[in-house]
Structures are given as C-alpha cells and as structure tokens.
C-alpha positions in Angstrom: 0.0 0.0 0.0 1.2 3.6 -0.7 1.8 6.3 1.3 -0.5 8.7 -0.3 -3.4 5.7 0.1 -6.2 6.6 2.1 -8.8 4.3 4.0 -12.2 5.1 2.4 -14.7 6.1 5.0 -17.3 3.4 6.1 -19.7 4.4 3.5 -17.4 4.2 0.8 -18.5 0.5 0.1 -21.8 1.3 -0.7 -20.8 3.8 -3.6 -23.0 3.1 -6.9 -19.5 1.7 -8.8 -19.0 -0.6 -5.9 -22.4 -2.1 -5.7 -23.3 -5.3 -7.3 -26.2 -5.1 -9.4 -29.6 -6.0 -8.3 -32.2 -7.4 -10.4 -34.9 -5.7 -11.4 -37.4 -7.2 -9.7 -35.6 -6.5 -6.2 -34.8 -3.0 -6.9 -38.5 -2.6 -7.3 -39.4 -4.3 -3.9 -36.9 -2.2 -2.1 -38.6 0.8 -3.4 -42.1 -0.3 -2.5 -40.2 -1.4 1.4 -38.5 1.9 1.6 -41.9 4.4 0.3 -43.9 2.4 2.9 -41.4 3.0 5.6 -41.1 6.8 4.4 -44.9 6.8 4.2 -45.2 5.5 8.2 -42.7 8.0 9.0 -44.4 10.6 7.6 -48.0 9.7 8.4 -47.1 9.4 12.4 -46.6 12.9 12.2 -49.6 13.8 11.7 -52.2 10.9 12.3 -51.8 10.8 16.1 -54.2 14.1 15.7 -56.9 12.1 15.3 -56.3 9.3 18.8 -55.2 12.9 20.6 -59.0 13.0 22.3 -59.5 9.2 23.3 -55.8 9.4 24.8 -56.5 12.7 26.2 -59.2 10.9 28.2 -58.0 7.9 28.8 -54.6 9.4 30.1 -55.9 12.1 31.3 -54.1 15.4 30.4 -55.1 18.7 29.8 -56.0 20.6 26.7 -52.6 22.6 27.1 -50.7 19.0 27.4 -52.0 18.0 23.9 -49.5 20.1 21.8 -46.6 18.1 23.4 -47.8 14.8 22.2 -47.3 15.9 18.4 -45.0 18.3 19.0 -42.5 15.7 20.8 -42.4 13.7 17.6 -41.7 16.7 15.2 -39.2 18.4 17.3 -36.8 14.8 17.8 -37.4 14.6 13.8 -36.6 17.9 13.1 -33.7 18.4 15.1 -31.9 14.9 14.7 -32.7 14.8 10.9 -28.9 15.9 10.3 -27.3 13.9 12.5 -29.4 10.5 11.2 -27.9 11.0 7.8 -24.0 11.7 9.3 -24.8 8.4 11.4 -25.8 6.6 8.2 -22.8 8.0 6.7 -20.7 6.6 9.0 -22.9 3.3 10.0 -24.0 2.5 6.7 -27.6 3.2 5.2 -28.7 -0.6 5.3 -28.0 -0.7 8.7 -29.3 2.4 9.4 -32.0 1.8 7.3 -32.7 -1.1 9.8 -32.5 0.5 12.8 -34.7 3.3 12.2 -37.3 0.7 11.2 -37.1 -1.8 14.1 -36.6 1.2 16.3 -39.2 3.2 14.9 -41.7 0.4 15.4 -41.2 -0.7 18.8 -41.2 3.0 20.0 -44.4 3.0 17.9 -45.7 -0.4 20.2 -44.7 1.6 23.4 -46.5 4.8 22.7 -49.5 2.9 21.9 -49.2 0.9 25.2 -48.3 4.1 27.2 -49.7 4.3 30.4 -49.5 7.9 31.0 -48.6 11.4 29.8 -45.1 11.4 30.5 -44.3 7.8 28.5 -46.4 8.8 25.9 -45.1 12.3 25.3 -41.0 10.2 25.5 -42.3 7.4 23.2 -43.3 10.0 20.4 -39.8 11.4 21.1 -38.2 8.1 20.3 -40.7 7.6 17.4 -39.4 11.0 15.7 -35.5 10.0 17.0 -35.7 7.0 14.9 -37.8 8.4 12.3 -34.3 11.1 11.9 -32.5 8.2 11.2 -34.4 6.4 9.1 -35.5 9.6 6.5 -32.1 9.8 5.0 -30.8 6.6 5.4 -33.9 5.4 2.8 -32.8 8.0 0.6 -29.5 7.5 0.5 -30.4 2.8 -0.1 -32.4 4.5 -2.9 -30.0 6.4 -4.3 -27.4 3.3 -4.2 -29.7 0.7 -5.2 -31.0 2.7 -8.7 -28.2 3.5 -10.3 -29.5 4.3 -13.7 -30.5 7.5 -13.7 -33.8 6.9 -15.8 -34.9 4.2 -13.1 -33.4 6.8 -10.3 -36.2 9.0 -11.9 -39.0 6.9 -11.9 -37.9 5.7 -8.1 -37.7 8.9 -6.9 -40.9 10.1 -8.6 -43.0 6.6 -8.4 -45.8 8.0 -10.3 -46.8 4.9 -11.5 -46.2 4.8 -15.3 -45.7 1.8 -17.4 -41.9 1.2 -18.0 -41.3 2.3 -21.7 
C-alpha cells in the first residue's frame, strides 16, 4: 500500500461503482419497502391528531398537554434529521435503514401501550429520533440501489407509469 493511500470512509463501500447489481425485480421491492417505511414516518406525524382526544381521556391530560404529544415527535425529527444521515454515513444506510425501522416500530408499540402522559409524550420522542435516522438513510439505499439514472427518476418520482 502507498503512502499517499487513504482508508475510504465506512460508507465508501456502498458507492454506486461498488455495488453489485440487483435485479430488477428487487430493486422494485426495495422501493415499495422503503416508500412504505417513508410513508409510516411521515403519516405518524400527523395521524396521532386524530387518537389525541380518546388518549387525552384515557390518560388524562389537559388541553394545554396536547400540543406536546405531536410536538415531541416533530421536534426529535426535526432536530436529529442531520445527524441520522452523518450516522448513516458513518454506519452505513442498510444498517441504518434497519435500525430506524425496528426502532421506529417498537417506539411505535410503546406509545401505543403508554400508560400515562409522560411515556407517551417520550415514546413520540423516540418515534421522531428514529424516524431522523431512518428519513435519510432510505434515501440515501435508494440512491445506491437505482443507479441508472432513468430508473433513479422513476424511483424517486414513483408515479406509476408503465416502463417504456
């Protein structure tokens, strides 16, 4: 090895000229995996608006409480977005990918199981933590796994035309 050789960061192994090729058929279920998993992420943002009153009651917090069960979520997302995508940098966006998911998830199975205010208000935290890391790592698996830039298009876009 050289002097002027460097090591290649962690993510340099995932780089389109280094990964093999998938088939078609896979690349296609990846992107229907990874738009569902951006689509959960996404929807949990906003969809806990409509269980806020039935959790209100059965928890029983005030009106004024409310705003911190959807604002937990957003301001975890928000803030850790950055970070998710240097940690899937380093880490590696499959893992990452995976992590965010399973993470995501389970947080997701604790909120819905909380017991009071206070866990649910931390479980929507660690919903939009994991959420931060799984936003760019899916982009970045998409951007790896369609190399083509045509298909890139259409992945990105996925507004369901026939392939020409």
């Amino acid at each position: 090895m050289s002097q002027n050789a460097t090591a290649a960061p962690r993510g340099a192994e995932t780089a389109p000229e280094n990964v093999p090729e998938l088939s078609h058929q896979r690349r296609w279920w990846i992107l229907l995996v990874v738009s569902l998993s951006m689509l959960m992420g996404v929807l949990d943002g906003t969809i806990v608006n409509i269980a806020l009153p039935s959790a209100q009651h059965d928890l029983g917090f005030s009106d004024a409480d409310r705003q911190w069960v959807v604002t937990a979520y957003a301001l975890a997302f928000g803030s850790l977005l950055l970070l998710g995508g240097r940690i899937a940098d380093l880490a590696g966006q499959k893992v990452t990918f995976l992590v965010g998911l399973a993470g995501f998830a389970a947080a997701s199975v604790v909120a819905g199981a909380a017991n009071g205010f206070a866990a649910l208000v931390i479980a929507r935290a660690v919903q939009g933590l994991f959420a931060a890391l799984l936003a760019p790592s899916a982009l970045s698996v998409l951007m790896t796994t369609f190399t083509d830039p045509r298909e890139r298009a259409r992945a990105f876009t996925t507004h369901g035309d026939r392939p020409t």
